[in-house]
N, C-alpha and C positions, 0 to 999 in steps of 0.2 A: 504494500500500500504506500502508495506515494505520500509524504510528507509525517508518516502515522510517528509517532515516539517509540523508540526500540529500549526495550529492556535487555539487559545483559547481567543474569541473576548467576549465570551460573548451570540454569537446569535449562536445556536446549527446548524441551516441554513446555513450560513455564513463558517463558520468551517468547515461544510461537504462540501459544495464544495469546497472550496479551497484544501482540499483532493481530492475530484472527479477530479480537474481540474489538478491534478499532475497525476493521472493514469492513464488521457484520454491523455498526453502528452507522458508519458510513452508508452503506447500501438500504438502510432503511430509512433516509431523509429522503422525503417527496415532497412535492409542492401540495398542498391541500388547504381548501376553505371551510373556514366555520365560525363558528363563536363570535369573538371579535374581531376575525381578521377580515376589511373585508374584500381583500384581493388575494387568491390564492399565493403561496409562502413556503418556502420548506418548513418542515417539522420531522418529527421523529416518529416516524408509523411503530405501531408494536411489532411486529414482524415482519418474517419472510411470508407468514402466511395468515397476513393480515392485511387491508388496505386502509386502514384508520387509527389515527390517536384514542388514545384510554385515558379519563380523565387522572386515574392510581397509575399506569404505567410513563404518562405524561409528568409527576412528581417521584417516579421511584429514576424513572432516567435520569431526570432533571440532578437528583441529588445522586445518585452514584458517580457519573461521569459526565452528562450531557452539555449542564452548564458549563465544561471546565473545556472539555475538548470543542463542542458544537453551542457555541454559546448563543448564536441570532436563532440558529432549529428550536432549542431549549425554547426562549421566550414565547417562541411562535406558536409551540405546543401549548403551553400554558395559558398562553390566548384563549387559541380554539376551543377550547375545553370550558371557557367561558361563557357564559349566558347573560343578556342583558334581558330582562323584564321591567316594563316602563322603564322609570330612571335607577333601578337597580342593576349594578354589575351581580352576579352570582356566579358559584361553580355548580358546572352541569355535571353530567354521568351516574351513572348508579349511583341512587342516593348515600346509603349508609356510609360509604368509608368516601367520599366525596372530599373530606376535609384533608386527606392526607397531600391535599393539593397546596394548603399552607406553609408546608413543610417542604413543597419542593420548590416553590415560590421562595419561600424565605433563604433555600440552600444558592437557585439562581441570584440572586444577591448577594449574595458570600462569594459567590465565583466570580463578578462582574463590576458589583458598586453599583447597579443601577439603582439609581434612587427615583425616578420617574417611574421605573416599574413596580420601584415598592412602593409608591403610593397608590399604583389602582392593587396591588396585591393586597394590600390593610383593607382598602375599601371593600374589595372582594369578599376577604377572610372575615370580614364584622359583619358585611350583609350575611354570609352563609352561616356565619354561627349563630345568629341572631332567627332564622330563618329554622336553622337544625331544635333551637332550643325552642322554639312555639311550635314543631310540629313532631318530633321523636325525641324530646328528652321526658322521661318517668321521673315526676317529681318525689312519687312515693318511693323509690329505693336512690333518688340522684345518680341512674344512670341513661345511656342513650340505647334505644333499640335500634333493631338491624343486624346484618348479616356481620359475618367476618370480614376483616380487608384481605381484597383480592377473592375470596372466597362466593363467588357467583355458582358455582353450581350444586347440583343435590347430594353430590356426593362426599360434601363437608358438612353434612347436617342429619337428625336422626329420622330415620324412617317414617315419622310418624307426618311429617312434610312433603312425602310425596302425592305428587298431582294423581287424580284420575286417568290421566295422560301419559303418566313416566315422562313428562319433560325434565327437561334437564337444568332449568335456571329454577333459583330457590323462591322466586317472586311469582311464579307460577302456581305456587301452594296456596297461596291466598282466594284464587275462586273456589276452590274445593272446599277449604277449611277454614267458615266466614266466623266461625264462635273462636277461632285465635287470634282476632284479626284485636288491633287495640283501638284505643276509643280516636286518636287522630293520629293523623298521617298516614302513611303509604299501612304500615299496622303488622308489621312484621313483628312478634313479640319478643322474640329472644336479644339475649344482649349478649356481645360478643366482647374479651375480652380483648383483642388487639381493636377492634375499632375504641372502646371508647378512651383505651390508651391513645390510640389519634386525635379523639376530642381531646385530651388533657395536652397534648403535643399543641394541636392548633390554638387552642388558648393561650397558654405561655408563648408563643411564638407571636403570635399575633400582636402583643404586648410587645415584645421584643424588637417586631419590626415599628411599632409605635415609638418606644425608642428611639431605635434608629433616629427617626425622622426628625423630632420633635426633641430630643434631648434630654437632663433632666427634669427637664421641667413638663413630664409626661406624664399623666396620671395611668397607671394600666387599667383598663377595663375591665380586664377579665378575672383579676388576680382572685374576688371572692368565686365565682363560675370556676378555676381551677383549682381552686381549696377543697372543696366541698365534692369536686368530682373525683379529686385524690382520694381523699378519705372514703369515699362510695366506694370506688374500686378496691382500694383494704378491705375493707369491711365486707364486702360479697363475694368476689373472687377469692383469694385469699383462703387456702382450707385452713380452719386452726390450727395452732402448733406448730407446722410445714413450713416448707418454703415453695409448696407447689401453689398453681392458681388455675382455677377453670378455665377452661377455654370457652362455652356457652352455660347462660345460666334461661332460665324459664324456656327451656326447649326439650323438656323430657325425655332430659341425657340421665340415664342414671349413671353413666362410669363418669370419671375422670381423664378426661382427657389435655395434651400438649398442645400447646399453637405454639407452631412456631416463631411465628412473626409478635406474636403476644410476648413471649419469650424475650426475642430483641425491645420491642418497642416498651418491655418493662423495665429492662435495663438503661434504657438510653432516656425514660423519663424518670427513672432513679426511685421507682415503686419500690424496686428492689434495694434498699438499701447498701452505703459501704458493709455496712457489719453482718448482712446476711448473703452478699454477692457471689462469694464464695462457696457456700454450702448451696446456692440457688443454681450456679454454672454447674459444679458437680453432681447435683443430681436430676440435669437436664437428660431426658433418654434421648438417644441418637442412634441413629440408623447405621451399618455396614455403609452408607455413603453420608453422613449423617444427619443435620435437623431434618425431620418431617415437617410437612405441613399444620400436620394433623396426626397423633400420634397419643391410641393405635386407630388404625382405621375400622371404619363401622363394619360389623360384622357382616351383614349382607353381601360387602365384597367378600372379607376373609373366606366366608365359606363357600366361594367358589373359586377360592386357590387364587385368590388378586389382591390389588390393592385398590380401595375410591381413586376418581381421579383426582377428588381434594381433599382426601385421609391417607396418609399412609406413605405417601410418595414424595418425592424431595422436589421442590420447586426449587432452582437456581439462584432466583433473585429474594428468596424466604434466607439461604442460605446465607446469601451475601450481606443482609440486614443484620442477620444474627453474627456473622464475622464482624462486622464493622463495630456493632453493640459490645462483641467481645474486647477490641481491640481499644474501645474509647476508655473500657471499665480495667484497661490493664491485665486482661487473657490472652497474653498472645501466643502462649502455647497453642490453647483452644481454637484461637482466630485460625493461627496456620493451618490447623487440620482443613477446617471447613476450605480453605483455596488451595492444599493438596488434592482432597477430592474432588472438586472443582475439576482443576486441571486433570486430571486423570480423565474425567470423565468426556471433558472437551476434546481430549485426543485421542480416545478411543475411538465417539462417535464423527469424528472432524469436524463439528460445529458445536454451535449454542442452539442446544431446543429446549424447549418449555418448562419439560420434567423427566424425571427418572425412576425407573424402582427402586426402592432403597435398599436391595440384596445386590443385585449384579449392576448397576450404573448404568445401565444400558436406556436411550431414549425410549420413555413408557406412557403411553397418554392416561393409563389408569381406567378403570370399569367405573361407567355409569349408565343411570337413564338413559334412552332414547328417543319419547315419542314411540308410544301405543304397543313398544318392546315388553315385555314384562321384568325378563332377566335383562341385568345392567350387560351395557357390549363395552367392549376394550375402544376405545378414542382412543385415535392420533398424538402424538408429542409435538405441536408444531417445530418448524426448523427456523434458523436467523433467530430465534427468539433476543428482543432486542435488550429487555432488563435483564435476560442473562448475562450477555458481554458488558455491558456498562454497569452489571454487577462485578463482574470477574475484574475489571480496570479498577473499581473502588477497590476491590477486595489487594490486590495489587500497590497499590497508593497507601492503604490505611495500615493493612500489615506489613507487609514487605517496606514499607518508606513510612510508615508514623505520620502520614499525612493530616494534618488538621484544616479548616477550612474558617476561617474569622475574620472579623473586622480588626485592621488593623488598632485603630484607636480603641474599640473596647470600653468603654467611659460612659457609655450610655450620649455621649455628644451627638449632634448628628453630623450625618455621612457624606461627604461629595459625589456627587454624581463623577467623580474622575475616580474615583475605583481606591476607596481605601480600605480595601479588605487585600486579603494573601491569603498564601497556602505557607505554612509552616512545618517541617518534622519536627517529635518528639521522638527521641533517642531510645530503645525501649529492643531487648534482647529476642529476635526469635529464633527457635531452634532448627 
């Protein structure tokens, strides 16, 4: 790839993707309109076997790599992904984890300094939280309903959700089963715990990019809304005694299950505290390749010798969150495994796809639904999957090189639009 950054680690594996994974980022900018752009733009499509931005893989790119390497795609995606209603800016796409658009909004800023983009991004992130909290937050437990982040389809959620139909998207369950539905919004009832860890992430950020702008003379908004959301998530997720946490609560799960990305985004909101981080990373379960998704997968797959396609299986860029989470809390043993296996995996199959089994590595689209099917079928692993390479570059960056991502001032001052933020390493041993 012409002009890409070459690594020279040492491991000829390692090195070549970290190339692969800039040309597979590469090849997936197209020109596309939407949102607020209103003349088509490059952006970052989700994949090889995709033709459209996602509003969660448009923030999980943006903060892995996109902003850093494809900094004008990055914006452009974050754009589209925007919706104006009357004189409202909002973030569109799948409601529930919608907000984790915050967070990659707020990372595009870290990579760039733009401070005109963070003022419609504040704007954004205050209409939509303001917007989330009148229509999916339960004030009786102070938490937010909805699905898991990333987690769209049935086969991350329990049986009791499936459609008449065997479809395959988890919003589908809603005409069949109108006594779950809650009293507003979309009425999805269960609470997820990686989304509402993105509610607490967009809050404090949202303040932060207030900050930014305004200096200290900023009142944060949000500060009592992510007090109270903290404390809600302790207190429900949270088994006694443990250091484990739910992954769904009012979804008539009876086991206990892992999320992986709940996992990361506990860490990295610091749910998890110093003094319990350690006994929380060690008794994370991991896979022969390792974070699951979802872990263990719903039995309905198990017993027919599979795995869900969103239980059980390793998503790339689940992996890459949970490295980066490892790497900021000082695990860099841990970190490295997860971008050994990574890499392993990348040069087996010769690319970045979707997902994997989590016994043999191998690209696996995982068993689910189908529409009017009764038994779940084995799905595709799509291929180029884009948050996997500009997973694997973060993963690259933040282990391998200690990479941090800040404003330079730090002061709470506000920002220049001439770029006072950097990339910094923190010095930090991996094996």
């Amino acid at each position: 790839m012409e002009g890409a950054v070459r690594l020279r680690s040492g491991n000829p594996s390692l090195d070549q993707c970290f190339i692969l994974a800039q040309e597979t980022l590469a090849k997936n900018i197209h020109p596309f309109r939407d949102g607020l752009l209103a003349e088509a733009a490059p952006v970052i499509i989700a994949g090889g076997d995709y033709d459209t931005p996602w509003t969660r893989d448009a923030a999980f790119n943006t903060w892995f790599a996109g902003g850093l390497l494809a900094p004008e795609a990055a914006r452009n995606t974050l754009l589209v992904v925007l919706k104006r209603e009357d004189e409202d800016v909002r973030i569109g796409g799948e409601y529930w984890d919608a907000v984790i658009w915050v967070w990659g909004a707020w990372n595009y800023y870290l990579y760039t300094g733009d401070c005109e983009f963070l003022k419609l991004a504040l704007e954004a992130s205050d209409r939509s939280l303001n917007y989330f909290l009148a229509t999916e937050y339960d004030p009786e437990d102070g938490l937010f309903r909805g699905g898991a982040c990333f987690q769209d389809g049935i086969a991350g959620y329990p049986a009791r959700f499936l459609s008449s139909k065997h479809e395959s998207g988890i919003v589908a369950c809603l005409k069949d089963h109108p006594s779950y539905l809650a009293s507003r919004g979309v009425g999805l009832p269960m609470k997820a715990f990686s989304t509402n860890l993105l509610y607490l992430l967009a809050f404090e950020t949202a303040d932060r990019m207030r900050m930014e702008l305004c200096g200290s003379s900023a009142v944060p908004r949000w500060r009592n809304e992510a007090e109270q959301l903290r404390r809600a998530i302790a207190a429900r997720f949270q088994l006694p005694g443990s250091s484990r946490y739910h992954y769904l609560l009012d979804a008539g799960d009876d086991r206990c299950r892992q999320e992986g990305l709940g996992s990361a985004f506990a860490l990295m909101t610091g749910i998890v505290d110093d003094a319990h981080a350690a006994e929380f990373v060690a008794g994370t379960i991991l896979t022969p390749q390792g974070i699951a998704c979802v872990w263990p997968s719903y039995e309905r797959y198990t017993e027919l010798g599979g795995y869900g396609r969103h239980s059980g299986t390793v998503w790339s860029h689940v992996n890459a969150a949970w490295s980066y989470a490892l790497a900021q809390r000082g695990f860099a043993r841990e970190a490295w495994r997860e971008l050994q296996w990574e890499c392993d995996r990348v040069t087996r199959a010769g690319g970045f796809y979707e997902l994997y089994h989590p016994e043999s590595g191998e690209p696996y689209g995982g068993l689910q639904e189908n529409f009017d099917v009764e038994t779940p079928k084995l799905w595709a692993s799509c291929r180029d999957q884009t948050w996997c390479a500009t997973g694997f570059i973060n993963m690259v960056l933040t282990v391998l090189g200690g990479a941090e991502i800040h404003t330079r001032r730090g002061d709470g001052e506000a920002v220049s639009a001439g770029g006072n933020c950097g990339i910094s390493s923190r010095k930090h041993a991996v094996p």
